[in-house]
KOLSE-847390 format. One record per atom (N, C-alpha, C): residue in one letter; x, y, z; residue number from 1. Coordinates in nm, 4 decimals, decimal comma, always signed. Layout:
  residuo      east     north        up  num
        A         X         Y         Z  NUM
...
***
This chain:
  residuo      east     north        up  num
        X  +14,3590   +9,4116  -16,7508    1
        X  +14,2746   +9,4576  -16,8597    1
        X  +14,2391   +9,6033  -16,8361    1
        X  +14,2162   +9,6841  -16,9619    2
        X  +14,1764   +9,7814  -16,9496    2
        X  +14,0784   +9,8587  -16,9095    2
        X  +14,0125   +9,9432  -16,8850    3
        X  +13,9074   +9,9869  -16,8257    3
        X  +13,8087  +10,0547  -16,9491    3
        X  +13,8935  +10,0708  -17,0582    4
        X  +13,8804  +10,1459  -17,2126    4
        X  +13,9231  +10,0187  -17,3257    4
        X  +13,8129  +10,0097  -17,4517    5
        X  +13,8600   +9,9662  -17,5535    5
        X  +13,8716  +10,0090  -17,6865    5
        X  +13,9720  +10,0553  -17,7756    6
        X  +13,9933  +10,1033  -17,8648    6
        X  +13,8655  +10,0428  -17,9723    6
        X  +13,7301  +10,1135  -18,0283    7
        X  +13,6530  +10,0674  -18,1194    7
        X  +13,6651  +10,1317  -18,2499    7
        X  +13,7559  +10,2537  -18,2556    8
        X  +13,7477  +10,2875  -18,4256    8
        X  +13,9078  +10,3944  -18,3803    8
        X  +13,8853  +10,4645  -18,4948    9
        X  +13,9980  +10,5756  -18,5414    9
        X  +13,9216  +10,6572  -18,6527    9
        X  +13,9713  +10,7970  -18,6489   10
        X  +13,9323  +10,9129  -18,7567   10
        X  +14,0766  +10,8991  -18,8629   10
        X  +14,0001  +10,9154  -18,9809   11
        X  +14,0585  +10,8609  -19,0654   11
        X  +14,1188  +11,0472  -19,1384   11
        X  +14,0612  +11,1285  -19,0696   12
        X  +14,0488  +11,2637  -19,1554   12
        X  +13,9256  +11,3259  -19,1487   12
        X  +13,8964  +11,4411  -19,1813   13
        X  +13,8308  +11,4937  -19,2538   13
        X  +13,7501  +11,4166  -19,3620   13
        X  +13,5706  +11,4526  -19,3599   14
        X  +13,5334  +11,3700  -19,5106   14
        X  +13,4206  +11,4856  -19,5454   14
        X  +13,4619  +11,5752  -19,6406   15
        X  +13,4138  +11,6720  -19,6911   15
        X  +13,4204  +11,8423  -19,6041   15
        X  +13,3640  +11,8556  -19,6460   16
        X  +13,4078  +12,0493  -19,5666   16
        X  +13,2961  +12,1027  -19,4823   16
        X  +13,2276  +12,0075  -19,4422   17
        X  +13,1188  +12,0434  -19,3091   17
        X  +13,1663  +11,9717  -19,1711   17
        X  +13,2926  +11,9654  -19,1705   18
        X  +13,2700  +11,9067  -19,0341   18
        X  +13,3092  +11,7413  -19,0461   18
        X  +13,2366  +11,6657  -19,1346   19
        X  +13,2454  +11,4935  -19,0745   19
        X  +13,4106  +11,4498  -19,1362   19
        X  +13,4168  +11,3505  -18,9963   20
        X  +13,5059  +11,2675  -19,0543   20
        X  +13,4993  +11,1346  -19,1035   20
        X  +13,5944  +11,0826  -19,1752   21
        X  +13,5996  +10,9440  -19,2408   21
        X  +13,6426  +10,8766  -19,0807   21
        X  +13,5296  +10,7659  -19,0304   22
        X  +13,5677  +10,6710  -18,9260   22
        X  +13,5430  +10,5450  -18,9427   22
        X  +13,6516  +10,4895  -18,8914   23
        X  +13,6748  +10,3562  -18,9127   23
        X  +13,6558  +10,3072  -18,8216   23
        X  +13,5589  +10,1201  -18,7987   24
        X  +13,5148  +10,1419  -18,7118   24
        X  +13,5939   +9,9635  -18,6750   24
        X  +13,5921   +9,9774  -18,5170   25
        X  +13,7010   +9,8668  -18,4910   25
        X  +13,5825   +9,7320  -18,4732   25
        X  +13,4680   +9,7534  -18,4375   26
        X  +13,3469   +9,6410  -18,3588   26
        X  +13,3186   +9,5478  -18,4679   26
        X  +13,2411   +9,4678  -18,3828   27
        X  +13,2090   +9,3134  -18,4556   27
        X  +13,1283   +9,3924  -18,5482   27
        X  +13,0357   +9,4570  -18,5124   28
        X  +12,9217   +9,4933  -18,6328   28
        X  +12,9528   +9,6424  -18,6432   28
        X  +13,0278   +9,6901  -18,7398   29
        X  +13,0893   +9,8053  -18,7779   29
        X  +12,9629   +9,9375  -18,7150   29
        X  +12,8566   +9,9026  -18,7751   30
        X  +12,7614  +10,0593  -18,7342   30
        X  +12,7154  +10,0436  -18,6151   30
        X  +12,7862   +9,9437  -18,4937   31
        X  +12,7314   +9,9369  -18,3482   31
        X  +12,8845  +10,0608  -18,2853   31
        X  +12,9489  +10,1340  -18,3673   32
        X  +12,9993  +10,1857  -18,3024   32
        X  +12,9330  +10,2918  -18,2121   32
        X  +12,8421  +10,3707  -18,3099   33
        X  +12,7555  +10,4909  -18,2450   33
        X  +12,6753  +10,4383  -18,1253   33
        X  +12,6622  +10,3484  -18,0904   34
        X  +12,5491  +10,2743  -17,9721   34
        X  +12,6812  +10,2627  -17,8664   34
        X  +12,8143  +10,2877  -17,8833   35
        X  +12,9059  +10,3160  -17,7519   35
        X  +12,9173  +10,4203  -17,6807   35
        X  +12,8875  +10,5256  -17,7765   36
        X  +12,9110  +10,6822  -17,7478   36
        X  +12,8643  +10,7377  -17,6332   36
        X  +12,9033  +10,8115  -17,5544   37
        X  +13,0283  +10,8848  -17,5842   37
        X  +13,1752  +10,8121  -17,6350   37
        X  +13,2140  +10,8631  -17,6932   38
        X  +13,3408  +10,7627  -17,7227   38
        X  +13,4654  +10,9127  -17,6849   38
        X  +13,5706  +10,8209  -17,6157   39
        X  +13,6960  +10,9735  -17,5644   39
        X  +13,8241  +10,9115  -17,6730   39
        X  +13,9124  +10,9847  -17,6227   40
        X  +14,0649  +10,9651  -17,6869   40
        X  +14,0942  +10,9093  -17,5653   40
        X  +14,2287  +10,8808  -17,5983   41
        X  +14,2449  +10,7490  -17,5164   41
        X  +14,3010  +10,7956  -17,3562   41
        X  +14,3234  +10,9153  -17,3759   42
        X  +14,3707  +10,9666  -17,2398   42
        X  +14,2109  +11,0856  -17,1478   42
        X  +14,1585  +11,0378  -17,2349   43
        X  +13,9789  +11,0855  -17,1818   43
        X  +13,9646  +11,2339  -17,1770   43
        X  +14,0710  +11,2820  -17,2429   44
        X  +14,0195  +11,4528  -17,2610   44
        X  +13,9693  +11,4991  -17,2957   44
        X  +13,9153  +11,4088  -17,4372   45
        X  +13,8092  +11,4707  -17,5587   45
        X  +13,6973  +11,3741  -17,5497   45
        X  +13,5842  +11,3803  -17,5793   46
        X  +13,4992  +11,3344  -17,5688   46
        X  +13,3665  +11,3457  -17,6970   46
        X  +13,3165  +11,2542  -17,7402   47
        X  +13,2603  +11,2598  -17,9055   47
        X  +13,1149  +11,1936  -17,8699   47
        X  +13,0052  +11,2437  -17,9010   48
        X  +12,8889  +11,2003  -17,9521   48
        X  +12,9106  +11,1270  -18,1000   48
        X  +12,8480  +11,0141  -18,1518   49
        X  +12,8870  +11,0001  -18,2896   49
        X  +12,7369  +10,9404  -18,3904   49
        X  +12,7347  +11,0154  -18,4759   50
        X  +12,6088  +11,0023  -18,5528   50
        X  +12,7105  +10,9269  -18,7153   50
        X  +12,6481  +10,8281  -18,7281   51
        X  +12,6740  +10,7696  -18,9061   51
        X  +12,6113  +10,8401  -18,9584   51
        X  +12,6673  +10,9085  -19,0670   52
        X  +12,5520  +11,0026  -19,1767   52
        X  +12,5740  +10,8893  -19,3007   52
        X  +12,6827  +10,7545  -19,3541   53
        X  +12,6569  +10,6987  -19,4520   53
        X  +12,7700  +10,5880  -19,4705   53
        X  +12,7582  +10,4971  -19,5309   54
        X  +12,8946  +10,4184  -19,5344   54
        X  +13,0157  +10,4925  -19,6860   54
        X  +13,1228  +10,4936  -19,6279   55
        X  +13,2595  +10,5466  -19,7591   55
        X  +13,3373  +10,4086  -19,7349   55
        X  +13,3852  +10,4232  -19,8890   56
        X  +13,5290  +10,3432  -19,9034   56
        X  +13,6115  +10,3487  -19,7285   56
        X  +13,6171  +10,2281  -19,7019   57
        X  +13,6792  +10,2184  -19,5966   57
        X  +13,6313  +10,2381  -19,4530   57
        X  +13,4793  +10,2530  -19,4472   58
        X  +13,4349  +10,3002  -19,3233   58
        X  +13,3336  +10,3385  -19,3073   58
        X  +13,2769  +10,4961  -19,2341   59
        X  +13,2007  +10,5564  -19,2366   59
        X  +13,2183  +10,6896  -19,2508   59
        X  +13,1319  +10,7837  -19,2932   60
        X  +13,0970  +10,8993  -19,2505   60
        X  +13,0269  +10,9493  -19,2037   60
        X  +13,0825  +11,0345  -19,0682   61
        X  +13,0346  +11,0653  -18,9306   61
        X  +13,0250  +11,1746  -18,8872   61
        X  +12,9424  +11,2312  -18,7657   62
        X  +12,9549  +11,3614  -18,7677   62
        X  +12,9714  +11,3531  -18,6214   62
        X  +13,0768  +11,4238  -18,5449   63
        X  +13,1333  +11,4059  -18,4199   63
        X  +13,0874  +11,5588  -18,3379   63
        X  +13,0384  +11,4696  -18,2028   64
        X  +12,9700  +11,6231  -18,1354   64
        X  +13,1134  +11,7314  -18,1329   64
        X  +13,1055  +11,9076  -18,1591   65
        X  +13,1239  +11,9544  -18,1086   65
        X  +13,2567  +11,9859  -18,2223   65
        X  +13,2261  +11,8888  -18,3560   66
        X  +13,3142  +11,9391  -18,4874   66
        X  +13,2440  +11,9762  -18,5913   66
        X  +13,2720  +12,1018  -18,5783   67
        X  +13,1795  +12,1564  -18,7473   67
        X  +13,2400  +12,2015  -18,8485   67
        X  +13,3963  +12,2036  -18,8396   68
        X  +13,4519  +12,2495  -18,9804   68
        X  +13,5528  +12,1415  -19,0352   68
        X  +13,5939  +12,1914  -19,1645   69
        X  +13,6754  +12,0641  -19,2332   69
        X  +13,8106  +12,0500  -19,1616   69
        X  +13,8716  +12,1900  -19,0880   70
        X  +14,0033  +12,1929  -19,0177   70
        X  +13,9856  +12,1493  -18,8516   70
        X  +13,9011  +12,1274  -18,8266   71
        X  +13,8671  +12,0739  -18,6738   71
        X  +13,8520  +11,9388  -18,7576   71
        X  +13,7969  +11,8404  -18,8252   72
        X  +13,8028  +11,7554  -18,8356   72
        X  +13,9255  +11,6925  -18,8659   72
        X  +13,9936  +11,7227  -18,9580   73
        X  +14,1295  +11,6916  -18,9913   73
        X  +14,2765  +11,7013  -18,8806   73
        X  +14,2374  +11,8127  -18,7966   74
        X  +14,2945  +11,7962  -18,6833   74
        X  +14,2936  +11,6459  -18,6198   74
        X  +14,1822  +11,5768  -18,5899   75
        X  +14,1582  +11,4772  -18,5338   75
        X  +14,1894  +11,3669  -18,6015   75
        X  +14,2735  +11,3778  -18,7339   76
        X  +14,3080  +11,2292  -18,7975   76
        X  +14,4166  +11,1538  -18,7262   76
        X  +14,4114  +11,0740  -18,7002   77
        X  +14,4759  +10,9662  -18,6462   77
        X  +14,4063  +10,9222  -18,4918   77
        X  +14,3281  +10,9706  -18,4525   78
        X  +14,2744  +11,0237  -18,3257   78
        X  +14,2437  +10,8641  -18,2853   78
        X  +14,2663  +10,7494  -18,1997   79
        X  +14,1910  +10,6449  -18,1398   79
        X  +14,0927  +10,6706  -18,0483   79
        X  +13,9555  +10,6119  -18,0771   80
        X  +13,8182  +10,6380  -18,0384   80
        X  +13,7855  +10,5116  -17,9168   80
        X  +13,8179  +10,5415  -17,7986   81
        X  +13,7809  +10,4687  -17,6602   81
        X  +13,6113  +10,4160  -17,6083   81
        X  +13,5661  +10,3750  -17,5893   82
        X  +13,4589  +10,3165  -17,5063   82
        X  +13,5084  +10,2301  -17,3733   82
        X  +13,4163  +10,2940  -17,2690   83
        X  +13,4080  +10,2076  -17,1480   83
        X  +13,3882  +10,0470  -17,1392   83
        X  +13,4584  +10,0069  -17,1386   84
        X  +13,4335   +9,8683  -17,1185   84
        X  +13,3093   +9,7639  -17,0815   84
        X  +13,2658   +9,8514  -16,9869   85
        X  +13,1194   +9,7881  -16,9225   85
        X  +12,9668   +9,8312  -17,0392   85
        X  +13,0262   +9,8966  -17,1370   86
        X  +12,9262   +9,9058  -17,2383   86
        X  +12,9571   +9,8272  -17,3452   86
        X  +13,0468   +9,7331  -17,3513   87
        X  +13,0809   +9,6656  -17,4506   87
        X  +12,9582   +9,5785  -17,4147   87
        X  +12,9545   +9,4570  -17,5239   88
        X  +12,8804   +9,3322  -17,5068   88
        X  +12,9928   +9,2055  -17,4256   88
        X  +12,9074   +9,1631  -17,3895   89
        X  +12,9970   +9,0177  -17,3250   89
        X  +13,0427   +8,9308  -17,4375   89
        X  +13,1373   +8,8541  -17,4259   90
        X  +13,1880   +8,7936  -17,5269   90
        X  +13,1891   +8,6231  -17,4549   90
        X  +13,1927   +8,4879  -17,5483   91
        X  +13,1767   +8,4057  -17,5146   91
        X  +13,3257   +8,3665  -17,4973   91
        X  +13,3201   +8,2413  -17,4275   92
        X  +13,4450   +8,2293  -17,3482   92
        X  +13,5417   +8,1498  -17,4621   92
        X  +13,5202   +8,1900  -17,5714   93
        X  +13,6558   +8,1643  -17,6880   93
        X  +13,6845   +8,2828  -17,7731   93
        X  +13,6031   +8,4086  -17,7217   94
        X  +13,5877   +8,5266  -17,8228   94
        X  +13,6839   +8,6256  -17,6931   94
        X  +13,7815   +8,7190  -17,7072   95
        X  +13,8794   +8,7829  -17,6915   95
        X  +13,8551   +8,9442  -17,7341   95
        X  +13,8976   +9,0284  -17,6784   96
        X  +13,9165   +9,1854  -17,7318   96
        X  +14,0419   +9,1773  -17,7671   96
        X  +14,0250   +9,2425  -17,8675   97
        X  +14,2489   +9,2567  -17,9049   97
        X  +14,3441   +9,3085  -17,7887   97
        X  +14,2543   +9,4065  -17,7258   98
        X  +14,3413   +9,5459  -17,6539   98
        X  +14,3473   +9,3856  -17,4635   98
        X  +14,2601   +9,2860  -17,4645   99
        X  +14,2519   +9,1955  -17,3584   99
        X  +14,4246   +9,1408  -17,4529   99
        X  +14,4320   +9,1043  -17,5574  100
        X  +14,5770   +8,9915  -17,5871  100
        X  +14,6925   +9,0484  -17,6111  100
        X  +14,6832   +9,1818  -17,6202  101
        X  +14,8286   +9,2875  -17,6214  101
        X  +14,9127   +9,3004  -17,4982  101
        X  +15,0518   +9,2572  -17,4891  102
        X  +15,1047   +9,2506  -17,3895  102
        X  +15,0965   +9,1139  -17,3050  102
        X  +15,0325   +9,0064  -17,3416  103
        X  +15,0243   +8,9089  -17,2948  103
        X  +15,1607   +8,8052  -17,2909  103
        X  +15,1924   +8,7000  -17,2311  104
        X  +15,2935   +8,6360  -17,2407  104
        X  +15,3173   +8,5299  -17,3187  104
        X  +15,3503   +8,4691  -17,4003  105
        X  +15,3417   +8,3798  -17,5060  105
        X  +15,4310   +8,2448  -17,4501  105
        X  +15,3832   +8,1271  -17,4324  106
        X  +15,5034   +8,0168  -17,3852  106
        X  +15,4255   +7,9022  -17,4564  106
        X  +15,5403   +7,8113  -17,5041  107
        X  +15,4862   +7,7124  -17,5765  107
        X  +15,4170   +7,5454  -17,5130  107
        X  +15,4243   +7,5179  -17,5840  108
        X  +15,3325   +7,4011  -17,4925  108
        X  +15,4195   +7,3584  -17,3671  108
        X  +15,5202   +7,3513  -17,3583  109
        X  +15,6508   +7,2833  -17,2719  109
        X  +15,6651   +7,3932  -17,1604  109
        X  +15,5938   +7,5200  -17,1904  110
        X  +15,6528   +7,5957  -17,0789  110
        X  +15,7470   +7,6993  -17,1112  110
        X  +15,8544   +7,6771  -17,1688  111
        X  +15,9139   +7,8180  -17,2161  111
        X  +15,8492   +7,9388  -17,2795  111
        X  +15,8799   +8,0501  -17,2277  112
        X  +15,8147   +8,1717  -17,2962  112
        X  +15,8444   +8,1953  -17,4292  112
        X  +15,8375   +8,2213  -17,5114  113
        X  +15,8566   +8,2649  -17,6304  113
        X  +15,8762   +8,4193  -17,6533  113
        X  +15,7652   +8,5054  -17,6097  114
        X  +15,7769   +8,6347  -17,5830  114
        X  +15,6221   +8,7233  -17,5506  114
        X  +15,6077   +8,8210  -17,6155  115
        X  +15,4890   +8,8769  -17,5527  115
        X  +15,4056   +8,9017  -17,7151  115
        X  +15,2791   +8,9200  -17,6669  116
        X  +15,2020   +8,9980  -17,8139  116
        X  +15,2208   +9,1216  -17,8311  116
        X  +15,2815   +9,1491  -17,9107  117
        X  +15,2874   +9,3137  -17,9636  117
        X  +15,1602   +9,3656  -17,9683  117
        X  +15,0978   +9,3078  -18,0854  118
        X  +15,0062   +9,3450  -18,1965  118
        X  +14,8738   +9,2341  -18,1858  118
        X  +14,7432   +9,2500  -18,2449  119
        X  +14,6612   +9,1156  -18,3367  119
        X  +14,6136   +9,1980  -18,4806  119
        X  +14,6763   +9,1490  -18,5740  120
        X  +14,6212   +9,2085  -18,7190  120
        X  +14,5138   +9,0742  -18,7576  120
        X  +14,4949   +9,1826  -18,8461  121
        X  +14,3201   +9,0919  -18,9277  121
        X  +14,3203   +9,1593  -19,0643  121
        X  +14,3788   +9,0729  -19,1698  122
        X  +14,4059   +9,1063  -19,2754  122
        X  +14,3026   +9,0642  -19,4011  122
        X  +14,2076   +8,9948  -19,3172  123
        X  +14,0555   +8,9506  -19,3954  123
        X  +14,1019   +8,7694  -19,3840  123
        X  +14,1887   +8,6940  -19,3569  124
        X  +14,1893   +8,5730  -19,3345  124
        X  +14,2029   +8,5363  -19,2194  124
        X  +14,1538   +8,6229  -19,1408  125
        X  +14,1835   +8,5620  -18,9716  125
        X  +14,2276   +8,6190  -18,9098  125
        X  +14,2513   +8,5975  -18,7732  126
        X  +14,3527   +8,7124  -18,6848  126
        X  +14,4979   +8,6384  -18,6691  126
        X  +14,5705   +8,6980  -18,6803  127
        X  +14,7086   +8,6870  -18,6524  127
        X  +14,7588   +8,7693  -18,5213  127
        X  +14,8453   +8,6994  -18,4738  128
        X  +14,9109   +8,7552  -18,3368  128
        X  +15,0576   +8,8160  -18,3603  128
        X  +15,0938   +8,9674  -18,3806  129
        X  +15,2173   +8,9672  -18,3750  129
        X  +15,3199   +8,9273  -18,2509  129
        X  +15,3771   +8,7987  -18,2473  130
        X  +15,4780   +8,8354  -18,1188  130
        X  +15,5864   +8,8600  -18,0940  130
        X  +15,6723   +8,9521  -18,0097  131
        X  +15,7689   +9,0031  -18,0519  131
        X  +15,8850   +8,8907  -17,9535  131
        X  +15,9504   +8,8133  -18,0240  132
        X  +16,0306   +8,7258  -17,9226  132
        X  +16,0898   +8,7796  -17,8345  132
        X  +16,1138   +8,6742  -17,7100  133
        X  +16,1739   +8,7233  -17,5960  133
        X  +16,3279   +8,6895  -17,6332  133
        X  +16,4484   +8,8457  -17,6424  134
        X  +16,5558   +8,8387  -17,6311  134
        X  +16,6161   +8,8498  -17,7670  134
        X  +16,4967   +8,8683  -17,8718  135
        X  +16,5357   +8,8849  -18,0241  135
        X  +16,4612   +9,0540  -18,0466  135
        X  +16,5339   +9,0679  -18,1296  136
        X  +16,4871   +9,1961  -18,2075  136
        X  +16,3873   +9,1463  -18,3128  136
        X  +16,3611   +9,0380  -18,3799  137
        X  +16,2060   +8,9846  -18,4517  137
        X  +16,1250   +8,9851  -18,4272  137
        X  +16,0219   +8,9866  -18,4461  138
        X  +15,8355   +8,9563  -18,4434  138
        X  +15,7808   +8,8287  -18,5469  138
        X  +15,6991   +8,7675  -18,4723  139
        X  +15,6818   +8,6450  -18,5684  139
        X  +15,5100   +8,6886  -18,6009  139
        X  +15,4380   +8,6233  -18,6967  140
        X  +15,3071   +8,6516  -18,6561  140
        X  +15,2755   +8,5047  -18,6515  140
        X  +15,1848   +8,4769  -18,5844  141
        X  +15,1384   +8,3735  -18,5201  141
        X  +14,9676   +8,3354  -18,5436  141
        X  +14,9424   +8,2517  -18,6456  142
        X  +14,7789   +8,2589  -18,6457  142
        X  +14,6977   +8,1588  -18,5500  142
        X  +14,6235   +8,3278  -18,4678  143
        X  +14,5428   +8,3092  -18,4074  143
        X  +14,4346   +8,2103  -18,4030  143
        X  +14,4403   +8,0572  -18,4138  144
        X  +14,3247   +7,9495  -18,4237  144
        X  +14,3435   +7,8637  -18,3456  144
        X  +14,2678   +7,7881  -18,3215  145
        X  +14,2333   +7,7285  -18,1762  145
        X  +14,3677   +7,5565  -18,2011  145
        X  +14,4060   +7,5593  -18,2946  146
        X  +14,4773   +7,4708  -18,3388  146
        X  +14,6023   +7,5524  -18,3169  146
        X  +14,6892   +7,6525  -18,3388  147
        X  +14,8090   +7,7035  -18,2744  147
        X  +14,8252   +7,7677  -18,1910  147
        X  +14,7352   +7,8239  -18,0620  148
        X  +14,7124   +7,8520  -17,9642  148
        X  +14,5778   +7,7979  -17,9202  148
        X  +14,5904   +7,6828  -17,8549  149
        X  +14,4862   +7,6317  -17,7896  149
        X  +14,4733   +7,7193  -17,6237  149
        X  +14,5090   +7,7901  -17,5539  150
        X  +14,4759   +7,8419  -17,4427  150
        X  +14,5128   +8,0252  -17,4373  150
        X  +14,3978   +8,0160  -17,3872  151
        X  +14,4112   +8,1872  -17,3733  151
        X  +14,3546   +8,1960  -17,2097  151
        X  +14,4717   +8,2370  -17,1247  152
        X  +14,4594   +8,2796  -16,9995  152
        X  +14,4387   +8,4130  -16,9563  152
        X  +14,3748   +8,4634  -16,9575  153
        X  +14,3660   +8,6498  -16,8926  153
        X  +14,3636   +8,6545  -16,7788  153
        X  +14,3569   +8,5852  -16,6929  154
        X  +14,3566   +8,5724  -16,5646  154
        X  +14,4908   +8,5377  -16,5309  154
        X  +14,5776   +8,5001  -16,5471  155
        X  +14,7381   +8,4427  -16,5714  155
        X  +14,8382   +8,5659  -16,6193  155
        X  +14,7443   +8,5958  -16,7389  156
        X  +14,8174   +8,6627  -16,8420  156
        X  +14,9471   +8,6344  -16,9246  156
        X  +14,8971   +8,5226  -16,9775  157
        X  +14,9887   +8,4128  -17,0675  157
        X  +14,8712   +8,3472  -17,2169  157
        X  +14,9567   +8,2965  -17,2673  158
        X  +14,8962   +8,2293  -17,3592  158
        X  +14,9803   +8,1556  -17,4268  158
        X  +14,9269   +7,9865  -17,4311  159
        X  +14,9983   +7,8496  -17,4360  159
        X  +14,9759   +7,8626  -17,6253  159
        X  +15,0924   +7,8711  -17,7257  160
        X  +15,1102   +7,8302  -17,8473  160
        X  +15,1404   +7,7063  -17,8507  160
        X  +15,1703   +7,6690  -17,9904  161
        X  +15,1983   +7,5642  -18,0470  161
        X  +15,2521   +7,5478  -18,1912  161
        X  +15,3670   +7,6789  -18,2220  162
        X  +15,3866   +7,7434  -18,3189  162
        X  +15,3493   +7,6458  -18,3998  162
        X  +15,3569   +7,6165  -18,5574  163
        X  +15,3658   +7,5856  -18,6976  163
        X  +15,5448   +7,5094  -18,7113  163
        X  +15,5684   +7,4256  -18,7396  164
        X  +15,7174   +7,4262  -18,7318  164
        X  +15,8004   +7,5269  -18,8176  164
        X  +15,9047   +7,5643  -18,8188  165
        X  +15,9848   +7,6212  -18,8697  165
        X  +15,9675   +7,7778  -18,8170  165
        X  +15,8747   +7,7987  -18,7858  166
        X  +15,8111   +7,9338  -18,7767  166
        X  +15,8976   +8,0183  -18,6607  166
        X  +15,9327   +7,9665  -18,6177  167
        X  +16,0668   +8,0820  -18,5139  167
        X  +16,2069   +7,9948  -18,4891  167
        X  +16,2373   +7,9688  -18,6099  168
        X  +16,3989   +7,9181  -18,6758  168
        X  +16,4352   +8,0570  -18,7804  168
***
C-alpha cells in the first residue's frame, strides 16, 4: 500500500483570479480541504486548499501559491495526494481504490484471473476493471460482496466469483 492517496484532481482553471475547478475524490466531497497540504503525486508541489463554492462537477478552489488564470490552468490534469495517516480509518469491508489497484484477482477455485487495473464508480456502484491474465481484454467486475466476497491486502489477492458468461 501506498504511503499517498489520490483525493481529487484540477479540473482547470475556474475564472481569471487564480481558482481552479477541483474535483474531489473523498467520501464527503468538502472533507477534501481538512487533508491539506495536499502534493502531486511525486511530492514536488505542494497546495494549501480553501473551497470558495460548489460548480457543476465539483468545486471551486483557491490553491496556495496560485493567483492567475495561466498558473491555474497549467495545473489541469494535476492528481491531488494526501498522506495516508491523515485519512480516516475505514471499517473492515470499506477499501481505498489506490489499496485494490494492482491487486491479484483468482476465482473461487484458485486460478488467477488477472490483476485490477482500475475501480470506476459510475453512480451505481463500484466496478473493478480487471485486466485478464494473458489476454489483451479488461472485464469490469461489480464490486459487491456477492461477486467478490474476499478482499485480502495483506496477501494481495482478491477471491471473485464472476457473473457467468462474463469472461467467455
Amino acid at each position: 500500500m501506498s504511503d499517498k492517496v489520490c483525493v481529487g484532481a484540477i479540473g482547470g482553471a475556474f475564472g481569471v483570479h487564480g481558482e481552479v475547478r477541483l474535483k474531489s475524490f473523498t467520501a464527503d466531497p468538502e472533507a477534501i480541504a481538512d487533508y491539506a497540504p495536499l502534493t502531486s503525486e511525486d511530492g514536488s508541489r505542494s497546495f494549501d486548499v480553501q473551497i470558495t463554492r460548489p460548480v457543476s462537477g465539483g468545486f471551486a478552489a483557491r490553491l496556495s501559491g496560485i493567483r492567475s488564470k495561466e498558473e491555474a490552468d497549467a495545473l489541469r490534469g494535476l492528481k491531488l495526494f494526501a498522506p495516508r495517516d491523515r485519512l480516516p480509518s475505514l471499517p473492515d469491508d470499506e477499501y481505498y481504490h489506490a489499496d485494490l489497484i494492482g491487486l491479484a484477482v483468482h476465482d473461487t477455485g484458485g486460478a488467477e484471473l488477472g490483476r485490477v487495473k482500475t475501480v470506476l464508480n459510475h453512480g451505481a456502484g463500484d466496478l473493478l476493471e480487471v485486466q485478464l491474465k494473458g489476454e489483451a481484454r479488461s472485464v469490469l467486475l461489480p464490486f459487491t460482496l456477492a461477486v467478490v466476497p474476499t478482499v485480502d491486502l495483506t496477501a494481495g489477492r482478491i477471491v471473485a466469483d464472476p457473473p457467468e458468461g462474463l469472461l467467455e
